[in-house]
N, C-alpha and C positions, 0 to 999 in steps of 0.2 A: 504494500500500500504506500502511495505518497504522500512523504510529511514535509510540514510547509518547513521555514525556517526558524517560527517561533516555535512549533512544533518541539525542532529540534532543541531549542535554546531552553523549552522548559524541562524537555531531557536531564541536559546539562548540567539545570538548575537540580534537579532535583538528586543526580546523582551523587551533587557537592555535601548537598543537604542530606543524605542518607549515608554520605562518607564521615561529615562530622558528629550523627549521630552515634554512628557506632564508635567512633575516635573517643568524645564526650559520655558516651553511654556507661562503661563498666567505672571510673571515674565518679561520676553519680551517686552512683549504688556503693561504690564504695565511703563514701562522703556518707548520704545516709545510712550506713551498717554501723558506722561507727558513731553516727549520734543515738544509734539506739540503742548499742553496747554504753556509753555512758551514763544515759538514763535506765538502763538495768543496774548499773554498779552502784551510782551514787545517785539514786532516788531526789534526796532533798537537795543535792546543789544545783542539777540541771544545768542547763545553760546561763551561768552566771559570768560575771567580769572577769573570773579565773581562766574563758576558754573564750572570750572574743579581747582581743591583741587591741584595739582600737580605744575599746573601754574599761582596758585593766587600767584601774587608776585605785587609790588608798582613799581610807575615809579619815573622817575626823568625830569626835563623839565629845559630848562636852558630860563631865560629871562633876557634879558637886559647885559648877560655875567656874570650874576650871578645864580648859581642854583641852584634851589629850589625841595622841593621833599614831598612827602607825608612819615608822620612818621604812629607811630601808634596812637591810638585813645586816646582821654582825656578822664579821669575819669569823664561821668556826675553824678553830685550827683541829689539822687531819689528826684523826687518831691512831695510832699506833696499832701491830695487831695481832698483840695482847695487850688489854687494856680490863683489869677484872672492877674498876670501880665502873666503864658501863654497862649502861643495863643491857645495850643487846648482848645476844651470847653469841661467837663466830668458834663455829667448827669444820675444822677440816679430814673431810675423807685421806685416810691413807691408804694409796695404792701400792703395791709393790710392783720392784722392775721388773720391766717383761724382757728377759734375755733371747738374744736370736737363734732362731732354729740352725742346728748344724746337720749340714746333707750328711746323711749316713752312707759311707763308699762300701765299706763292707767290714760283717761282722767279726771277722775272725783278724782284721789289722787293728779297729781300735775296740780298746775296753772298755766294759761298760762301766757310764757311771753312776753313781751313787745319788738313790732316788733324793729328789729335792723334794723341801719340805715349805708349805706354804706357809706363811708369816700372818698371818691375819690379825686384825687389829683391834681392841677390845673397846672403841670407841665407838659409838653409833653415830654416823654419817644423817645430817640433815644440814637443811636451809637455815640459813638468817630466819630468826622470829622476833617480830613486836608487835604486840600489845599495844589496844588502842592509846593506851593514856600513855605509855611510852613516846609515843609519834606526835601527841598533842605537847608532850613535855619538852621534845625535842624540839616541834617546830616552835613554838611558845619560846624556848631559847633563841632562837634566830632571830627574832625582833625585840627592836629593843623600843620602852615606850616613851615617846618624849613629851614634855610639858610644855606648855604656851603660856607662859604670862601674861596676862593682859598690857602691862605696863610697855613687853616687846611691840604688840602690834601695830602703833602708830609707824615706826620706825620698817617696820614688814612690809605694811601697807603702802608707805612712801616709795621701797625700792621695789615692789610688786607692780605699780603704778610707773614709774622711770620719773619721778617726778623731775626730775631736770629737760629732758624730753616737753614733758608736759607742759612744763614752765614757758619754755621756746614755743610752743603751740599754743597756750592763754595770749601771750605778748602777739603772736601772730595775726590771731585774732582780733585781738583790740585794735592793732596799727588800722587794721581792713576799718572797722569801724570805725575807727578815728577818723579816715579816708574819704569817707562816704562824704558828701556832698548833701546831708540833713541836717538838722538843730541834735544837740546833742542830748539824748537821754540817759539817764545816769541808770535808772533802773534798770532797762532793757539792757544799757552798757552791762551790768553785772549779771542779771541773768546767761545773757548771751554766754559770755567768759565763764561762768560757772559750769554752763551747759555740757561745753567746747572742750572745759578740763575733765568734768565726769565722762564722756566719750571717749576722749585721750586715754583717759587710765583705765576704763573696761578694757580697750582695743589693746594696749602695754600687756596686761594682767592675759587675755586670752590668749597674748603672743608667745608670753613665757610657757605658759599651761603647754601648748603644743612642741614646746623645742626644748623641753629639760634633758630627753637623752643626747641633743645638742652640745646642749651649752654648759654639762658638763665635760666634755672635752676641750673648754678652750678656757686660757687663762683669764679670758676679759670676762668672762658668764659664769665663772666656775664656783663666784659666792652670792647666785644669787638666792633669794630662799625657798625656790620651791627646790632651786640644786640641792643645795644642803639638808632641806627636808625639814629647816624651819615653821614651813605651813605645808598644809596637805592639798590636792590638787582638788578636790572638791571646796575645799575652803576658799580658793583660789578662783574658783568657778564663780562660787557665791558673789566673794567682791566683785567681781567682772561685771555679773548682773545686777548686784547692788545698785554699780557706777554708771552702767551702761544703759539700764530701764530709765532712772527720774532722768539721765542728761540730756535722752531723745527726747524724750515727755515733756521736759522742761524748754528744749527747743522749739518743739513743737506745737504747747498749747501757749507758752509764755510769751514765745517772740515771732517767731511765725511757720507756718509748713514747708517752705521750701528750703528755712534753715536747720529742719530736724528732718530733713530729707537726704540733704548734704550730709550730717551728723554720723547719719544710721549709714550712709553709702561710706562714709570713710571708716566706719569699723569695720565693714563686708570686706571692702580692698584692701584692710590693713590684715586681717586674718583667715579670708578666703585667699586673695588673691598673692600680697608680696609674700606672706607666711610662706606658703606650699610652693612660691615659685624660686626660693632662695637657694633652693636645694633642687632644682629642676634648669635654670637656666639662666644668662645672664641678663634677662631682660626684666628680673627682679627690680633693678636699681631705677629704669625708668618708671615701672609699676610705684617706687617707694616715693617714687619723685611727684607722682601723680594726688600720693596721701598727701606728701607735707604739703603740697599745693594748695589745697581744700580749705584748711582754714580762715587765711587772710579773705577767700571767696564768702566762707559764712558771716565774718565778720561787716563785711557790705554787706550783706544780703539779710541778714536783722537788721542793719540801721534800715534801709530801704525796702524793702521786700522784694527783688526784684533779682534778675543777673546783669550785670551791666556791662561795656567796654573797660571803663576802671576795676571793676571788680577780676574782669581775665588779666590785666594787665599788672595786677598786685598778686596773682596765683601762679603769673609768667616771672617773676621776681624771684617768688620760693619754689618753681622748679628748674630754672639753671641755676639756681646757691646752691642746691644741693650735690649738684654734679662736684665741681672743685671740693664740694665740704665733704663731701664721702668719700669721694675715690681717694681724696689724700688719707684722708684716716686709716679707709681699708688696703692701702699700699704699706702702711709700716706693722698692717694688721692680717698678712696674707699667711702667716704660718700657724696663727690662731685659724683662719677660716678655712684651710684646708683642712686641719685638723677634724673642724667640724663638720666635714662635707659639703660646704655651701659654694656655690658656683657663683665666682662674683670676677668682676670681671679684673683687680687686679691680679686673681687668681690664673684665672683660663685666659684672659686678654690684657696683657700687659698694655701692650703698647695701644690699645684702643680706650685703656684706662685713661692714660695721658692725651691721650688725643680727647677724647669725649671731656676730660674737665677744662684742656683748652681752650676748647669751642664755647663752652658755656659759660666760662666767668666773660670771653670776649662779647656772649650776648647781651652779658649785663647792662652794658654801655649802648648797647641798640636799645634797649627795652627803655632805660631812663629816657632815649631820646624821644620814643613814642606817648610818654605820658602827657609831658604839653602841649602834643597831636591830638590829644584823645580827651583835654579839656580835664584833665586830673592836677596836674601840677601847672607852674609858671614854666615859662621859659629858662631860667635861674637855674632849674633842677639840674640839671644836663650839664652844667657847667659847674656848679658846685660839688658834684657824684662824678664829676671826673677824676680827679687827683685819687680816688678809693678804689673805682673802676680800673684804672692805669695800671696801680701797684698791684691786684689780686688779678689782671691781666699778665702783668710781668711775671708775679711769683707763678703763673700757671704753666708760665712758658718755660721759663727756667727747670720746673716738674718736667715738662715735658720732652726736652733736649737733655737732660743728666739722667731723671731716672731713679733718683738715689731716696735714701732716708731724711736728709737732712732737708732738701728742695721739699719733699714730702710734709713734712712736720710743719714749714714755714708757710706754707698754704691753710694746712689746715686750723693755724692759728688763726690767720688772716683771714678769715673766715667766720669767727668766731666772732668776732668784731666787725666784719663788712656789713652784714645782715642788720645789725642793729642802728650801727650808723647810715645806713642806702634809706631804712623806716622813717627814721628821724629828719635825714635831710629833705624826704618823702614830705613828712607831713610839718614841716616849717617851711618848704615849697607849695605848700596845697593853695591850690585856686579860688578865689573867694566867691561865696555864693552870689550871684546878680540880686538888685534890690529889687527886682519885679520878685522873683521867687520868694524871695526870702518873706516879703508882705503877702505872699499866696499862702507860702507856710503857718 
């Protein structure tokens, strides 16, 4: 019979599909056999945090108003083996040697020998045995239980939060408001920046949560407190949502919906997206670039409600700073990051490292020139942000032609201070409102 050609193609199709079934098929069945064998052995734990990898995580329990938590596990040292103070008992079968058959050539050249006599051993031969209360005693040893004072948590909560992070991200915010081009509200100022720092510190707190087997491999992360096991990851959780529920809530019923839209979008990007791409690819840094951008934008966008050319043009600011401000960091910080498996581009892309923070301290000095285009600053600006522009241009370039630690380190000082002083000469440049507006307002 004649088959057309989809005919044929659904053939095709289908033989793929009955070749991955049988591929996938025994697979399967063996995945469910052994969920059913668990649920015969251990009835009451079932499918608990012990057997999904994603959701083994430690609790916290609070007694007496004090709370307590499980850390990680004590070093037991190996035992020896004889060892009669424990409890398990180890015995060993003794076998005797089995000596090799000799070819018999014939009887009458060698003599015979003298019957051997088996050795048998008056020990009885069995397994390791314990005893349930044994194994609860044992593993009960393994962890050790640690206390939480209350008086520590302030201080937990601050580095759980990155409060310095944070700090750079309130200020970011407020310059954006400051910006705006409205009558100045004091209340809304503080709501906003309150909002903006409980956001910041959820998005910190779920960052940690997900990269402790991280960052305890590197020496910049290695005290932080969920490394150490000062708080427990559920505890850790808590804060997140603590900080993260009223900061949206607060953005959004307090100042307005499209800056508790931003809010919630830059925790998603901070922990869906730069999180899991750091360790996936180098296009982490422009993703991180994309966070820190966000907030100088919510900062406008409470004062005014709206997105504006000023407001991209203040989030175009905080994402080439960050280029020169990170790559220099993460250049004298490349043997911590390999450590931790993260794919960053001083790491995998040297020399694209240097190039990418060239380019973008050199945009700084384009972007100031666009602000008194764009009716945000005077003309002044541009010429006042040049002498800071010049110098974190030169120190880029310098990075970029040597290469070294110390060109490294000089940037990212210069950095630390460019950011703060570009806001400020920002907003003692700022354009003054026209008197029609200002009597509409």
């Amino acid at each position: 019979m004649y088959k057309t050609q989809c005919s044929r193609l659904r053939g095709l199709f289908g033989i793929s599909i009955k070749q991955k079934l049988v591929e996938y098929g025994p697979r399967c069945k063996q995945t469910a056999r052994g969920l059913i064998l668990m649920r015969r052995r251990a009835p009451p734990h079932w499918i608990t945090y012990q057997h999904l990898n994603f959701l083994k995580r430690q609790y916290v329990s609070k007694n007496l108003g004090e709370l307590h938590q499980r850390a990680a596990p004590k070093q037991v040292a190996v035992l020896a083996d004889v060892d009669e103070s424990n409890i398990d008992e180890r015995r060993v079968q003794r076998i005797s040697t089995i000596k090799p058959a000799v070819e018999d050539v014939s009887t009458s050249e060698v003599a015979p020998e003298a019957p051997v006599t088996e050795t048998t051993s008056d020990e009885t031969p069995h397994v390791q045995v314990e005893t349930d209360e044994a194994r609860e005693a044992r593993l009960d040893r393994q962890w050790k239980q640690l206390k939480v004072e209350a008086a520590d948590l302030p201080d937990i909560y601050a580095r759980l939060a990155k409060i310095k992070l944070t700090a750079l991200v309130v200020t970011t915010a407020a310059a954006g408001y400051a910006m705006a081009p409205v009558p100045f509200d004091p209340t809304i100022f503080f709501v906003a920046c309150l909002g903006t720092g409980l956001a910041s510190s959820a998005a910190n707190s779920i960052n940690q949560y997900f990269e402790v087997p991280f960052d305890s491999n590197m020496n910049r992360t290695k005290n932080r407190p969920l490394v150490r096991g000062q708080i427990s990851p559920l505890h850790a959780v808590t804060f997140a949502l603590a900080c993260g529920v009223p900061g949206v809530a607060l953005l959004t019923c307090a100042v307005n919906p499209l800056t508790g839209f931003l809010g919630a979008l830059n925790i998603v990007l901070y922990t869906c997206c730069y999180t899991p791409l750091k360790r996936l690819t180098i296009a982490n840094t422009w993703a991180g670039a994309v966070v820190g951008a966000i907030p100088p934008v919510m900062g406008w966008t409470a004062a005014t409600g709206c997105l504006d050319p000023g407001a991209l043009l203040l989030g175009g600011f905080l994402y080439s700073w960050q280029f020169p401000h990170f790559n220099a960091l993460s250049w004298n910080l490349r043997e911590d990051y390999s450590r931790g498996g993260y794919r960053m581009m001083s790491v995998t892309h040297p020399a694209m490292c240097r190039r990418v923070a060239l380019r973008h301290s050199a945009a700084l000095a384009g972007l100031t020139a666009a602000a008194p285009a764009l009716g945000v600053t005077t003309w002044t600006f541009p010429l006042v942000s040049l002498p800071i522009n010049a110098y974190i241009t030169l120190l880029a370039f310098r990075f970029y032609r040597r290469g070294d630690r110390t060109s490294a380190r000089k940037l990212f000082f210069c950095s630390l201070w460019h950011l703060p002083m570009l806001l400020l000469l920002a907003l003692t440049c700022k354009k003054p409102r026209d008197s029609s507006e200002a009597s509409a307002s």
